[in-house]
N, C-alpha and C positions, 0 to 999 in steps of 0.2 A: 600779389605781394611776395618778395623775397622772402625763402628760406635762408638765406646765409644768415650765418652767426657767428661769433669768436666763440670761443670754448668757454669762456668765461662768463656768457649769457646764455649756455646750455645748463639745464639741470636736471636732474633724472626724472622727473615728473613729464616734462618733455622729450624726454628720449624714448622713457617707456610709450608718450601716448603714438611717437612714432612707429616704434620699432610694431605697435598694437595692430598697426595700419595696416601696416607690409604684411604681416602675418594673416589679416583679413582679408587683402587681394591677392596673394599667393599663397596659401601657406605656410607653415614653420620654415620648409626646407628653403623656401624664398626668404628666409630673414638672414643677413649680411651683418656685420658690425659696419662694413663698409657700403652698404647699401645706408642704411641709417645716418652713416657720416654724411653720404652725399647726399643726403636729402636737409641737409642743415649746411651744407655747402664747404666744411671743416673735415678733416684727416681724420681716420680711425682712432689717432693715437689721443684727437678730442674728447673720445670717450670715452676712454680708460682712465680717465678725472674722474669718473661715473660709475664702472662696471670692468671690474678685473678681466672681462672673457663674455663670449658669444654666451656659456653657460650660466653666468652672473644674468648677464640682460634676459636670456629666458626666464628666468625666477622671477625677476621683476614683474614681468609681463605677465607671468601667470600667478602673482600676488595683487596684482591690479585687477585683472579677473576677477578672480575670487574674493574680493572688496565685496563686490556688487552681490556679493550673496546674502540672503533673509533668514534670520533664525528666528520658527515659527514662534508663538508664544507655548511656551513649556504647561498651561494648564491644558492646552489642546487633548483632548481622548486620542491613544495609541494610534489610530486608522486617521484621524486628521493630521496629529502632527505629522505619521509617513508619508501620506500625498503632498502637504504642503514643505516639507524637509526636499522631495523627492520636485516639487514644482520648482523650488528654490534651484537645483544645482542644475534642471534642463534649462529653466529660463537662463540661467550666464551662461552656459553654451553655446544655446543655439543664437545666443548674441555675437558670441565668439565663435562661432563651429569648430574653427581649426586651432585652435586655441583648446580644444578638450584635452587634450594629455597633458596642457602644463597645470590644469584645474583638475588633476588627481597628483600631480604630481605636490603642488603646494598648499593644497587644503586645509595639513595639518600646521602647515608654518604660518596661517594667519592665524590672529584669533577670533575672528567669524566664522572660519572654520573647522576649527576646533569648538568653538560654543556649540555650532548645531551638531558638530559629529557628539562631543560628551553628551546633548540632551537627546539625541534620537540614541546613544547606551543605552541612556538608562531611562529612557519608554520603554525598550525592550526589558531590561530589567525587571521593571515593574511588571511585565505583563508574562514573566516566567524564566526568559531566556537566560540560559548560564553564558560565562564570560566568552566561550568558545563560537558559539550559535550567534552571539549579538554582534561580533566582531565579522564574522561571515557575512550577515546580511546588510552590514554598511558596508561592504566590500562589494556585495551583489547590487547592491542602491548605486553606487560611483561607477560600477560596470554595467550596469543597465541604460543609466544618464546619458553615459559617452557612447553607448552603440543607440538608443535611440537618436540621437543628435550624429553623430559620422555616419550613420548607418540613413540617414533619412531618405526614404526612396522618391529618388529624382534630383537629390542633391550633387551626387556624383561630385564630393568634395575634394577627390583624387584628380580631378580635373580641372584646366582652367573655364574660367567659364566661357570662353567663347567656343570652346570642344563641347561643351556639356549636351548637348542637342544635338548635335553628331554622334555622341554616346548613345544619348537614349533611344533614336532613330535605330542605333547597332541591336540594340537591345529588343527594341519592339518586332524587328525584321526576324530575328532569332525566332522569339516565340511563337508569330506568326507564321513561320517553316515549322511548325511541329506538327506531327501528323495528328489531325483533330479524332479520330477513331480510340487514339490513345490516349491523347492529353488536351482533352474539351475543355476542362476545370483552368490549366495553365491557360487556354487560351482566350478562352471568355473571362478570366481574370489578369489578361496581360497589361492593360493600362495602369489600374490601381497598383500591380508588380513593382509595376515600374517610376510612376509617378505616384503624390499624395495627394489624393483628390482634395482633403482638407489635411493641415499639418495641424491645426491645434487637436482636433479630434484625435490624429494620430499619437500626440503626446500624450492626451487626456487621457488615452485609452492604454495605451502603452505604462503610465503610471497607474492607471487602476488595476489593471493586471498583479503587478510587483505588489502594491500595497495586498492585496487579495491573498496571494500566496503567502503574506507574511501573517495578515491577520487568521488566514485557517491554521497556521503552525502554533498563534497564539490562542488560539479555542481549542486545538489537543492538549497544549500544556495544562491550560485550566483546567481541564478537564481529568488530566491525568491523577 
């Protein structure tokens, strides 16, 4: 089926779910105003009808992201709503991987993500933390999301994916030259290093970690 189109049968819902595309087989840095154009077979200047600038259709893109985000139900106890707050923003990444920096950067501009960020406040809130400490740890929650999901071992997101296995091969060679008298642990642990034997376990595990350190901060508060 043809992509061409006049400008006039483009419309941002369509551009966005392009420009989503490109971004998912290349990365950010492979997204184009003019890549996008020709993929609808129309001039850049079609779709500035759309989107002022390359920085406009990023927001987009990363406001459509961020759509797909879950805001737990607010009667959840402290420690559920954080895993499932914290389930919420890995799932849209790792649907999007390279799409994670524009799903910090727009968060606050949707209002789903503004819903779940004001009700993961004030769980914390209620469970002691002053304005300073709650602000912190939704900050550490959005930083933790995006390095588990860019950071996921074996993803090599920095890469195209036909390189990816030529990476991990560089990688495995590496640890394998290490001399074993020194470093047995690196090397009997070089596969798991480097790939994710399972990735839900790895996120599962990865979120319970974070929730963990938040909930022992809120049992000294108590306590305090």
């Amino acid at each position: 089926m043809s992509t061409v189109k006049s400008k006039n049968s483009l419309n941002p819902t369509l551009v966005v779910d392009r420009a989503l595309e490109i971004v998912d087989a290349e990365g950010l840095d492979g997204l184009t105003v003019r890549k996008v154009a020709d993929a609808f077979g129309v001039t850049p200047m079609a779709l500035y009808w759309h989107f002022a600038n390359k920085e406009a259709l990023l927001a987009a893109v990363g406001d459509a992201v961020v759509s797909s985000l879950r805001v737990p139900d607010e009667g959840l106890p402290l420690e559920h709503y954080l895993r499932e707050a914290m389930t919420s923003l890995v799932d849209v990444m790792r649907a999007h991987p390279s799409a994670c920096p524009l799903v910090a950067q727009q968060i606050m501009q949707a209002e789903v993500g503004r819903d779940l960020t004001e009700r993961f406040l004030d769980k914390l809130a209620i469970a002691g933390f002053d304005v300073e400490r709650s602000s912190a740890v939704a900050h550490y929650a959005m930083q933790i999301a995006m390095t588990l999901v860019s950071r996921e071992p074996g993803a090599e997101l920095a890469f195209k994916p036909e390189d990816r296995e030529a990476v991990l091969e560089r990688k495995r060679a590496s640890l394998a030259s290490l001399p074993e008298d020194r470093y047995p642990r690196l090397r009997a642990a070089a596969d798991a290093m480097i790939e994710c034997p399972n990735t839900d376990e790895y996120y599962a595990d990865g979120i319970a970690i974070f929730v963990a350190g938040v909930m022992a901060d809120a049992r000294a508060l108590a306590q305090a």
